[in-house]
TIMAR-593112 format. One record per residue: z, y, x of N, C-alpha, C in turn. Coordinates in steps of 0.1 Angstrom, whole numbers, padded with zeros to 4 digits, always signed. Atoms other than C-alpha are relative to their C-alpha. Layout:
ZYXZYXZYX
...
! end
This chain:
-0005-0001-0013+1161+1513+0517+0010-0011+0003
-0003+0007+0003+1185+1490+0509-0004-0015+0012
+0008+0012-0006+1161+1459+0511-0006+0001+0015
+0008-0002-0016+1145+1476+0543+0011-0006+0009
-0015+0005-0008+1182+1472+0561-0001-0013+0005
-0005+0011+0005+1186+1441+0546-0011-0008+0015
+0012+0011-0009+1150+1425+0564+0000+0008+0016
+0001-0001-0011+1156+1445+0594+0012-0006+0012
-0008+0009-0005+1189+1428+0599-0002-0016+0004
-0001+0016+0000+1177+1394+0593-0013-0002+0013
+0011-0003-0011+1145+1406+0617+0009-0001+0017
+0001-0006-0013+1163+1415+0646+0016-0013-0003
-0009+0013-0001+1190+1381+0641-0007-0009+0007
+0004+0016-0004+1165+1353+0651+0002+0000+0014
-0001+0005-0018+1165+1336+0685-0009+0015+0006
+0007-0009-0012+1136+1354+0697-0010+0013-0010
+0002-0014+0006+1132+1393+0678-0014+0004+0003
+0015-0007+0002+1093+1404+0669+0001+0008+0004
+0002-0013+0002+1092+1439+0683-0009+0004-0008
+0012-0005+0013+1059+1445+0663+0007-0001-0016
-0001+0000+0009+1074+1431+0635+0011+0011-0010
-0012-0004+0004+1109+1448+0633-0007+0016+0004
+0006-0017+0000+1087+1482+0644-0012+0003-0013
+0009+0000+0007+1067+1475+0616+0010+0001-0014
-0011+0000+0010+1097+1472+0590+0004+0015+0000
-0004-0013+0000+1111+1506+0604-0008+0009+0001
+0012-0011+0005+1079+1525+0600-0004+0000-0011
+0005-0007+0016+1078+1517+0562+0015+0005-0003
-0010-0005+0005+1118+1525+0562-0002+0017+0000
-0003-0010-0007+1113+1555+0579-0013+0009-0012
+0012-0005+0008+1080+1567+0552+0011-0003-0014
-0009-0006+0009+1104+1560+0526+0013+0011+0001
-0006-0012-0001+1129+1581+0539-0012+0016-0001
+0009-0016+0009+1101+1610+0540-0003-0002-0013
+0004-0002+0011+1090+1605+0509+0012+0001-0010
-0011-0010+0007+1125+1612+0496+0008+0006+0002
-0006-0019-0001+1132+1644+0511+0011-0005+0016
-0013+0009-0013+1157+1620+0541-0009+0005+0015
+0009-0006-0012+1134+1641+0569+0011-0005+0017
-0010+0002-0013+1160+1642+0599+0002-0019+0005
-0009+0021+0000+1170+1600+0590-0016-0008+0006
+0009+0005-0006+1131+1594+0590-0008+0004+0017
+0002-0002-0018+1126+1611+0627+0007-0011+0005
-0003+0010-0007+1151+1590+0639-0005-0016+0002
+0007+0014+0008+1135+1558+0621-0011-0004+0010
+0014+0000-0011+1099+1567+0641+0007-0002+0009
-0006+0000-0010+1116+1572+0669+0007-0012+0007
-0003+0018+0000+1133+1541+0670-0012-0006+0004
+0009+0008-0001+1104+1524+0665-0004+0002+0010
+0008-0005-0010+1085+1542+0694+0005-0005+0009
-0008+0004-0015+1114+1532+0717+0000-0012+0000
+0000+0013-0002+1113+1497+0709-0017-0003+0004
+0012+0007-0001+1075+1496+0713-0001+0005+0016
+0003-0003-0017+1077+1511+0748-0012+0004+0006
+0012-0006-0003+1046+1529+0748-0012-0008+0001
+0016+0011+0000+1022+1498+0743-0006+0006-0012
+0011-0007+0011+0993+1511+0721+0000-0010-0009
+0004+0013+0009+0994+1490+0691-0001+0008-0011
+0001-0005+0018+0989+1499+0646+0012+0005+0003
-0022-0003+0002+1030+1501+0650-0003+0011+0003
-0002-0010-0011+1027+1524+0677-0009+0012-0013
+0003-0011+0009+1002+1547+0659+0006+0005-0012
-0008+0000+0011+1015+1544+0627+0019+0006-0003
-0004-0002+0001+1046+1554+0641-0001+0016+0001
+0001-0014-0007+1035+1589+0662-0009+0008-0018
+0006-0009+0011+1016+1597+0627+0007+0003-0008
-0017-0009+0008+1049+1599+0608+0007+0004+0010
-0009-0007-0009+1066+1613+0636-0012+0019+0002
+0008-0012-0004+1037+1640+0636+0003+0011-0017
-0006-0004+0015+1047+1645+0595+0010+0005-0002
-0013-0004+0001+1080+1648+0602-0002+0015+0005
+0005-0016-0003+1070+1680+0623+0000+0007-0008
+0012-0011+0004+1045+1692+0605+0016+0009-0013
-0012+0001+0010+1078+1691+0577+0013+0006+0003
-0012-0006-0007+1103+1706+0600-0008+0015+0003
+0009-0009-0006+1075+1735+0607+0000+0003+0019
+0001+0001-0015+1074+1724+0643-0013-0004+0001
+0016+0000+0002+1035+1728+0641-0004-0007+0015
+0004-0001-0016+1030+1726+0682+0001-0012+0006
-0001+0012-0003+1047+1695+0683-0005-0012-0005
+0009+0009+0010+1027+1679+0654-0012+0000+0007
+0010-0003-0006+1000+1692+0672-0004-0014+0009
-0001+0006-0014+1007+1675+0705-0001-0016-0004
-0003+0016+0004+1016+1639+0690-0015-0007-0004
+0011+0004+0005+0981+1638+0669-0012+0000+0011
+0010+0001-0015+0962+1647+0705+0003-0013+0007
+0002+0014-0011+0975+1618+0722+0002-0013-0013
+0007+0012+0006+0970+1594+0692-0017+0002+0002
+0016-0005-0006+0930+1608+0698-0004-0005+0005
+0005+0006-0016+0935+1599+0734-0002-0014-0001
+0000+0011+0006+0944+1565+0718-0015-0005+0000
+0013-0003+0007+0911+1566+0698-0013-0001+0010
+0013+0001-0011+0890+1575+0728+0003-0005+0007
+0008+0012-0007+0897+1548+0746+0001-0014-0006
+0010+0010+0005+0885+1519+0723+0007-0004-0012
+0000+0006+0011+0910+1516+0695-0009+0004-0010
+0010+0000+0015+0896+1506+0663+0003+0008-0011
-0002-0014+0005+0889+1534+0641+0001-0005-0015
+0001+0004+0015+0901+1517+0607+0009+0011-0010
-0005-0004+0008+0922+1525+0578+0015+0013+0003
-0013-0008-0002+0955+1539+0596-0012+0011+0009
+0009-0015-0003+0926+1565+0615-0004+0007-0008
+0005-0006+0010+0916+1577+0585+0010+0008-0001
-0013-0002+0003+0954+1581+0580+0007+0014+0010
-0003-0011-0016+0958+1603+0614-0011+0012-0001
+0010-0014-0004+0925+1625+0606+0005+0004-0013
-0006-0009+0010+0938+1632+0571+0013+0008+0005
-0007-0006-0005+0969+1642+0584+0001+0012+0013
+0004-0008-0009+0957+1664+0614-0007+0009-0009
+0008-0007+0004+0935+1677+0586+0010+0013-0011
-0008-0007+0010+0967+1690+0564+0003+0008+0009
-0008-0005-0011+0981+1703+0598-0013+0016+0003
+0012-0010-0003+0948+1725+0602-0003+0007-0015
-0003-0010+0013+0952+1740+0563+0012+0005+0002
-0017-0007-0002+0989+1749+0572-0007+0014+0012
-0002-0010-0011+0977+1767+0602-0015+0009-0005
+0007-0005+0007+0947+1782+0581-0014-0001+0005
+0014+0000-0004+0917+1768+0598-0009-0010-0009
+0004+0004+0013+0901+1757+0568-0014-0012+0008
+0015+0007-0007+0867+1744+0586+0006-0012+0008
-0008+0013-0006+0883+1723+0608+0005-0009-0006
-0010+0017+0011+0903+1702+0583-0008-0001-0010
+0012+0012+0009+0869+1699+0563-0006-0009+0005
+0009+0009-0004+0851+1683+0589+0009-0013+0006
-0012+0017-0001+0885+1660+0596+0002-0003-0013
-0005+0010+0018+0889+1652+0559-0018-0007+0001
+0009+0008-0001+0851+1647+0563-0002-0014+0009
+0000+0013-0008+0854+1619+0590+0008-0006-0004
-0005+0008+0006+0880+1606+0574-0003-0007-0016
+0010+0003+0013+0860+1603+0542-0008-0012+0010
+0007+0009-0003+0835+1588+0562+0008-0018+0008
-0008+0010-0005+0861+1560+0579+0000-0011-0010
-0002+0006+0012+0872+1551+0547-0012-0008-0006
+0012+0006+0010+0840+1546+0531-0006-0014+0009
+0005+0010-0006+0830+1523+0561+0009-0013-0001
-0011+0011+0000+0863+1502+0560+0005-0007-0010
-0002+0004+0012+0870+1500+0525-0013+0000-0009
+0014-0001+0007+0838+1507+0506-0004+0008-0007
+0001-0010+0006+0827+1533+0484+0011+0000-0013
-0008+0001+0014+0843+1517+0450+0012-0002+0000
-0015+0004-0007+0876+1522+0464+0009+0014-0003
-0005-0009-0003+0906+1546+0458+0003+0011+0008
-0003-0005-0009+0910+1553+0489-0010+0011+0005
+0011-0005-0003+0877+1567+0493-0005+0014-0012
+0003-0008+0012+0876+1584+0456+0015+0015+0011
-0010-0012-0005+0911+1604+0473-0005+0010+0011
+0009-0007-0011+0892+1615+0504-0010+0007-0002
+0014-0009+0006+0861+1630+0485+0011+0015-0009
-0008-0013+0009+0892+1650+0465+0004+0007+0009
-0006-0009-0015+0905+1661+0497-0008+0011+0003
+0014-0002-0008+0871+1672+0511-0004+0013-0016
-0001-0007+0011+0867+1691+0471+0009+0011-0001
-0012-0005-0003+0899+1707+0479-0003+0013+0006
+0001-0011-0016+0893+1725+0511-0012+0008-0006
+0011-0005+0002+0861+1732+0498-0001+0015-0010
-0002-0010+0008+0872+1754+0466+0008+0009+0007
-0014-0009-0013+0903+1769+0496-0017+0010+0001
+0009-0005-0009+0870+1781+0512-0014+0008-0007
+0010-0006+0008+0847+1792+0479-0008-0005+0000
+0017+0000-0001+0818+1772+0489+0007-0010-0015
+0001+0006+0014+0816+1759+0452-0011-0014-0009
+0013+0007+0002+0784+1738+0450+0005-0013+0004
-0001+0012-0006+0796+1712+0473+0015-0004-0001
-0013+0003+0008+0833+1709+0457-0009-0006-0014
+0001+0006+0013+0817+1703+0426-0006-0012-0004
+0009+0012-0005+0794+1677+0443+0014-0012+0000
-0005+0008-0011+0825+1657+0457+0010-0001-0013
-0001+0003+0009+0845+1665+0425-0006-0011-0010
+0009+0008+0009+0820+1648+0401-0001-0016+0001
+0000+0016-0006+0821+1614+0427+0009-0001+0000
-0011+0011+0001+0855+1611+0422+0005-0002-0014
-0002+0007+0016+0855+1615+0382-0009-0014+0001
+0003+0015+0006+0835+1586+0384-0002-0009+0004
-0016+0013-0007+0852+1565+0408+0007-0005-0007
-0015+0003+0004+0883+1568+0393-0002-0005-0014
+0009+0008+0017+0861+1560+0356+0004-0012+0006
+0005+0017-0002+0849+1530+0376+0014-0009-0004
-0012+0010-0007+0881+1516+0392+0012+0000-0010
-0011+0003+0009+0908+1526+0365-0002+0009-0014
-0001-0009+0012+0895+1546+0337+0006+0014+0000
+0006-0012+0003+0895+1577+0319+0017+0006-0003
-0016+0000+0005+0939+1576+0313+0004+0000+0011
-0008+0005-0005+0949+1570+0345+0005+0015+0009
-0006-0011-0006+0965+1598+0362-0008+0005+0013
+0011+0001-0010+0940+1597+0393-0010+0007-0008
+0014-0009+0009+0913+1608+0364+0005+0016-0002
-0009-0019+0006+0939+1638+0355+0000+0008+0009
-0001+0000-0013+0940+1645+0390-0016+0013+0004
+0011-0006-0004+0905+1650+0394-0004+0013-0012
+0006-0009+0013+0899+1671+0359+0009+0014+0004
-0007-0013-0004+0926+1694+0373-0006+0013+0011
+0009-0007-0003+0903+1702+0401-0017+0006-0005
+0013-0004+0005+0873+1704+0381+0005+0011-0010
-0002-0014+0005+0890+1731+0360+0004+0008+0009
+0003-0012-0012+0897+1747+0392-0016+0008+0004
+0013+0000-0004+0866+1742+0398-0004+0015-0008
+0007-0013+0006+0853+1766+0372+0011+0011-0002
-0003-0013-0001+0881+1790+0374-0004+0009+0016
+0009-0013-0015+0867+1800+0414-0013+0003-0005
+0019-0007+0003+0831+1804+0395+0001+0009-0006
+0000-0009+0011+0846+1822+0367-0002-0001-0012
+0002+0006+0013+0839+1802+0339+0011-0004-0006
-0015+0005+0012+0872+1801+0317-0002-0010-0006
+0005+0002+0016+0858+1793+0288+0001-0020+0003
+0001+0011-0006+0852+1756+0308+0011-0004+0007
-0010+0001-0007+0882+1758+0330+0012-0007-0013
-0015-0001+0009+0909+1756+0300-0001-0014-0007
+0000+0005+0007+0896+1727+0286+0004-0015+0006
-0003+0014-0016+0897+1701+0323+0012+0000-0004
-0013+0002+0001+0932+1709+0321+0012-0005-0015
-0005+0011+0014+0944+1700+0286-0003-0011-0001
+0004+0019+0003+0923+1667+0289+0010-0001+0016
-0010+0004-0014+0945+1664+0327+0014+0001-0010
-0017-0002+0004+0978+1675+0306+0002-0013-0010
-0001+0005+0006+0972+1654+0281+0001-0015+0002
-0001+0009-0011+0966+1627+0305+0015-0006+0002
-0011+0001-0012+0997+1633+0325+0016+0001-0012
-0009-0001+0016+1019+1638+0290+0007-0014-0001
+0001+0011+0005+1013+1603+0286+0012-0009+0005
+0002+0002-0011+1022+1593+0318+0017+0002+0005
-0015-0005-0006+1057+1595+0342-0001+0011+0004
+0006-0017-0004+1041+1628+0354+0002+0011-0011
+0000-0011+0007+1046+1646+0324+0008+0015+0003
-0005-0014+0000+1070+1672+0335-0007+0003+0012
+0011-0007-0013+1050+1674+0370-0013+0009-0006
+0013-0007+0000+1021+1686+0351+0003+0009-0009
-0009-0010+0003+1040+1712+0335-0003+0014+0007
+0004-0002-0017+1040+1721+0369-0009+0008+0004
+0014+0004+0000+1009+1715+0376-0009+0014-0006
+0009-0006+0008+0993+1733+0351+0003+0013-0003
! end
Protein backbone atom coordinates (compact mmCIF):
# COMPACT_ATOMS: atom_id res chain seq x y z
CA UNK A 1 0.00 0.00 0.00
CA UNK A 2 2.79 1.83 0.76
CA UNK A 3 4.46 1.66 -2.75
CA UNK A 4 0.82 2.18 -4.31
CA UNK A 5 0.82 5.81 -2.43
CA UNK A 6 4.14 6.31 -3.21
CA UNK A 7 3.50 5.83 -7.51
CA UNK A 8 0.26 7.51 -7.11
CA UNK A 9 1.93 10.62 -5.77
CA UNK A 10 4.60 10.73 -8.29
CA UNK A 11 1.53 9.90 -10.94
CA UNK A 12 -0.63 12.60 -10.22
CA UNK A 13 2.88 15.27 -9.87
CA UNK A 14 3.78 15.46 -13.63
CA UNK A 15 3.02 18.36 -15.83
CA UNK A 16 0.23 16.66 -17.57
CA UNK A 17 -1.60 13.62 -14.97
CA UNK A 18 -2.74 10.16 -16.94
CA UNK A 19 -6.21 9.71 -15.66
CA UNK A 20 -6.13 6.09 -17.06
CA UNK A 21 -3.04 5.66 -15.63
CA UNK A 22 -3.48 7.06 -12.00
CA UNK A 23 -7.13 5.17 -12.27
CA UNK A 24 -5.28 2.29 -13.03
CA UNK A 25 -2.82 2.46 -9.88
CA UNK A 26 -5.93 3.03 -7.64
CA UNK A 27 -7.84 0.01 -8.80
CA UNK A 28 -4.86 -2.33 -7.75
CA UNK A 29 -4.57 -0.13 -4.41
CA UNK A 30 -8.05 -0.42 -3.82
CA UNK A 31 -7.94 -4.79 -4.55
CA UNK A 32 -5.26 -4.79 -2.20
CA UNK A 33 -7.14 -3.09 0.32
CA UNK A 34 -9.97 -5.87 -0.25
CA UNK A 35 -7.96 -8.51 -0.13
CA UNK A 36 -6.87 -7.47 3.35
CA UNK A 37 -10.05 -7.20 5.03
CA UNK A 38 -9.64 -2.74 4.46
CA UNK A 39 -13.42 -3.11 2.74
CA UNK A 40 -14.87 0.63 3.61
CA UNK A 41 -10.90 2.19 2.37
CA UNK A 42 -11.33 -0.02 -0.84
CA UNK A 43 -14.93 1.49 -1.77
CA UNK A 44 -13.60 4.66 -1.47
CA UNK A 45 -10.40 3.69 -3.70
CA UNK A 46 -13.13 2.48 -6.66
CA UNK A 47 -14.86 5.25 -6.25
CA UNK A 48 -12.24 7.53 -6.69
CA UNK A 49 -11.25 6.02 -9.58
CA UNK A 50 -14.81 6.11 -11.14
CA UNK A 51 -14.86 9.87 -10.42
CA UNK A 52 -11.77 10.61 -12.09
CA UNK A 53 -12.73 8.60 -15.09
CA UNK A 54 -16.02 10.48 -15.51
CA UNK A 55 -18.03 7.77 -16.86
CA UNK A 56 -15.89 7.21 -20.12
CA UNK A 57 -16.18 3.35 -20.67
CA UNK A 58 -12.66 2.16 -20.62
CA UNK A 59 -10.63 -1.53 -18.77
CA UNK A 60 -10.15 1.28 -15.70
CA UNK A 61 -13.64 1.99 -15.76
CA UNK A 62 -14.75 -1.71 -15.70
CA UNK A 63 -12.29 -2.88 -13.63
CA UNK A 64 -13.23 -0.41 -11.32
CA UNK A 65 -17.47 -1.00 -11.07
CA UNK A 66 -16.29 -4.90 -10.72
CA UNK A 67 -14.52 -4.12 -7.42
CA UNK A 68 -16.91 -1.72 -6.48
CA UNK A 69 -19.56 -4.54 -7.16
CA UNK A 70 -17.29 -6.92 -4.58
CA UNK A 71 -17.12 -4.51 -2.23
CA UNK A 72 -21.10 -4.87 -2.10
CA UNK A 73 -21.47 -8.12 -2.57
CA UNK A 74 -18.89 -7.96 0.99
CA UNK A 75 -20.93 -5.39 2.76
CA UNK A 76 -24.12 -7.74 1.91
CA UNK A 77 -25.55 -4.99 -0.22
CA UNK A 78 -26.59 -7.67 -2.82
CA UNK A 79 -29.08 -5.16 -4.85
CA UNK A 80 -26.46 -2.89 -5.34
CA UNK A 81 -23.88 -5.53 -6.54
CA UNK A 82 -26.54 -6.40 -8.55
CA UNK A 83 -27.18 -3.14 -10.21
CA UNK A 84 -23.39 -2.17 -10.88
CA UNK A 85 -22.71 -5.75 -12.74
CA UNK A 86 -26.09 -4.84 -15.10
CA UNK A 87 -24.62 -1.81 -16.31
CA UNK A 88 -21.10 -3.23 -16.88
CA UNK A 89 -23.39 -5.89 -19.30
CA UNK A 90 -24.85 -2.80 -20.80
CA UNK A 91 -21.07 -2.05 -21.34
CA UNK A 92 -20.61 -5.44 -22.97
CA UNK A 93 -23.62 -5.11 -25.23
CA UNK A 94 -22.52 -2.38 -26.91
CA UNK A 95 -19.17 -3.63 -28.45
CA UNK A 96 -16.68 -3.87 -25.63
CA UNK A 97 -14.21 -6.50 -25.99
CA UNK A 98 -15.13 -9.51 -24.11
CA UNK A 99 -11.49 -10.42 -22.80
CA UNK A 100 -9.82 -11.40 -19.63
CA UNK A 101 -11.25 -8.58 -17.18
CA UNK A 102 -15.06 -10.14 -18.64
CA UNK A 103 -14.25 -13.26 -17.59
CA UNK A 104 -13.47 -11.38 -14.37
CA UNK A 105 -17.16 -9.67 -14.21
CA UNK A 106 -19.08 -13.09 -15.19
CA UNK A 107 -17.07 -14.92 -12.41
CA UNK A 108 -17.93 -12.42 -10.09
CA UNK A 109 -21.80 -12.02 -10.98
CA UNK A 110 -21.49 -15.77 -10.84
CA UNK A 111 -20.41 -15.74 -6.95
CA UNK A 112 -23.20 -13.09 -6.44
CA UNK A 113 -25.79 -15.72 -7.95
CA UNK A 114 -24.40 -18.71 -5.29
CA UNK A 115 -24.89 -16.14 -2.39
CA UNK A 116 -28.33 -15.45 -3.48
CA UNK A 117 -28.82 -19.41 -4.12
CA UNK A 118 -29.48 -19.50 -7.77
CA UNK A 119 -27.15 -22.17 -8.37
CA UNK A 120 -27.99 -22.62 -12.35
CA UNK A 121 -27.44 -19.31 -13.17
CA UNK A 122 -23.90 -18.92 -11.78
CA UNK A 123 -23.14 -22.36 -13.71
CA UNK A 124 -23.96 -21.04 -16.89
CA UNK A 125 -21.91 -17.61 -15.91
CA UNK A 126 -18.93 -19.57 -14.61
CA UNK A 127 -19.62 -21.48 -17.77
CA UNK A 128 -19.11 -18.41 -20.22
CA UNK A 129 -16.59 -17.38 -18.32
CA UNK A 130 -14.77 -20.62 -18.72
CA UNK A 131 -15.41 -20.33 -22.20
CA UNK A 132 -13.85 -16.45 -22.37
CA UNK A 133 -10.94 -17.63 -20.80
CA UNK A 134 -10.26 -20.49 -22.77
CA UNK A 135 -10.60 -18.24 -25.93
CA UNK A 136 -8.19 -15.42 -24.60
CA UNK A 137 -5.77 -17.27 -22.86
CA UNK A 138 -5.86 -20.85 -24.10
CA UNK A 139 -6.59 -24.01 -22.68
CA UNK A 140 -2.94 -24.71 -21.03
CA UNK A 141 -3.49 -21.91 -18.75
CA UNK A 142 -4.25 -21.32 -15.02
CA UNK A 143 -6.70 -19.22 -15.59
CA UNK A 144 -8.64 -21.55 -17.43
CA UNK A 145 -7.67 -24.72 -15.18
CA UNK A 146 -9.43 -22.15 -12.10
CA UNK A 147 -12.68 -21.68 -14.20
CA UNK A 148 -13.23 -25.51 -14.91
CA UNK A 149 -12.82 -25.68 -10.79
CA UNK A 150 -15.46 -23.10 -10.48
CA UNK A 151 -17.82 -24.69 -12.96
CA UNK A 152 -16.87 -28.40 -10.69
CA UNK A 153 -17.86 -26.48 -7.72
CA UNK A 154 -21.33 -25.35 -8.49
CA UNK A 155 -21.76 -28.49 -9.96
CA UNK A 156 -21.19 -30.81 -6.74
CA UNK A 157 -23.47 -27.43 -4.81
CA UNK A 158 -26.12 -28.84 -7.24
CA UNK A 159 -25.35 -32.96 -7.09
CA UNK A 160 -25.09 -33.39 -10.70
CA UNK A 161 -21.89 -35.47 -10.05
CA UNK A 162 -20.85 -36.84 -13.47
CA UNK A 163 -20.11 -33.48 -14.88
CA UNK A 164 -18.09 -32.19 -11.70
CA UNK A 165 -16.05 -35.05 -11.97
CA UNK A 166 -15.63 -34.28 -15.76
CA UNK A 167 -14.24 -30.68 -15.07
CA UNK A 168 -12.46 -31.91 -11.95
CA UNK A 169 -10.27 -34.49 -13.77
CA UNK A 170 -9.37 -31.35 -16.55
CA UNK A 171 -8.02 -29.43 -13.89
CA UNK A 172 -5.84 -32.27 -12.19
CA UNK A 173 -4.20 -32.32 -15.30
CA UNK A 174 -3.73 -28.84 -16.09
CA UNK A 175 -2.41 -28.01 -12.99
CA UNK A 176 0.06 -31.51 -13.66
CA UNK A 177 0.77 -29.83 -16.97
CA UNK A 178 1.52 -26.24 -15.93
CA UNK A 179 3.03 -26.69 -12.35
CA UNK A 180 3.01 -30.19 -11.08
CA UNK A 181 1.85 -32.58 -8.75
CA UNK A 182 3.20 -30.22 -5.22
CA UNK A 183 1.87 -27.16 -6.12
CA UNK A 184 -0.97 -26.08 -4.04
CA UNK A 185 -3.35 -25.49 -7.27
CA UNK A 186 -3.01 -29.58 -7.49
CA UNK A 187 -4.08 -29.65 -3.58
CA UNK A 188 -6.78 -27.53 -4.52
CA UNK A 189 -8.12 -29.67 -6.97
CA UNK A 190 -7.68 -33.23 -4.92
CA UNK A 191 -9.70 -31.46 -2.19
CA UNK A 192 -12.56 -31.27 -4.66
CA UNK A 193 -12.07 -34.56 -5.99
CA UNK A 194 -12.48 -36.03 -2.46
CA UNK A 195 -15.51 -33.97 -2.31
CA UNK A 196 -16.20 -35.33 -5.17
CA UNK A 197 -16.61 -38.85 -3.74
CA UNK A 198 -17.95 -37.88 -0.52
CA UNK A 199 -21.49 -36.33 -2.58
CA UNK A 200 -21.40 -40.10 -4.32
CA UNK A 201 -20.66 -41.74 -1.16
CA UNK A 202 -17.54 -43.31 -1.64
CA UNK A 203 -15.44 -42.75 1.68
CA UNK A 204 -13.27 -45.24 1.33
CA UNK A 205 -11.95 -42.85 -1.89
CA UNK A 206 -12.77 -39.54 -0.44
CA UNK A 207 -10.21 -39.81 2.67
CA UNK A 208 -7.44 -40.51 0.67
CA UNK A 209 -7.74 -36.88 -2.16
CA UNK A 210 -7.48 -35.18 1.07
CA UNK A 211 -4.38 -36.40 2.84
CA UNK A 212 -2.50 -36.27 -0.64
CA UNK A 213 -4.19 -32.28 -0.63
CA UNK A 214 -3.02 -31.99 3.19
CA UNK A 215 0.05 -33.24 2.63
CA UNK A 216 0.44 -31.02 -0.23
CA UNK A 217 -0.60 -27.84 1.65
CA UNK A 218 1.65 -29.08 4.90
CA UNK A 219 4.46 -28.38 2.78
CA UNK A 220 3.40 -25.23 1.64
CA UNK A 221 2.48 -21.52 3.45
CA UNK A 222 -1.06 -22.91 3.52
CA UNK A 223 -0.45 -25.40 6.03
CA UNK A 224 -2.57 -24.06 8.77
CA UNK A 225 -5.35 -23.05 6.07
CA UNK A 226 -5.66 -26.63 5.27
CA UNK A 227 -6.29 -27.54 8.68
CA UNK A 228 -9.09 -25.55 7.84
CA UNK A 229 -9.73 -26.84 4.93
CA UNK A 230 -9.81 -30.22 5.71
Amino acid sequence: LVLFNEALELLQGVKTPSVVKISACQNKKALALLRSGRVTEAQAEYQMSLNRLNGVVSNEWIVANNGLSIVFQQLGEYDKADSVIVKLFAAYDQGVQEDMTFASVLNNYASLKQIEGQLLTSRDLLQQAANVTRKNAGVLNLSYATALENIAFVNLQMGELEPAKVAIDSVLLLVEKILGTNAEEYASALINLGRYYQYAGDFSKAEPQFKRALAILEKSSSGTQAQKIL
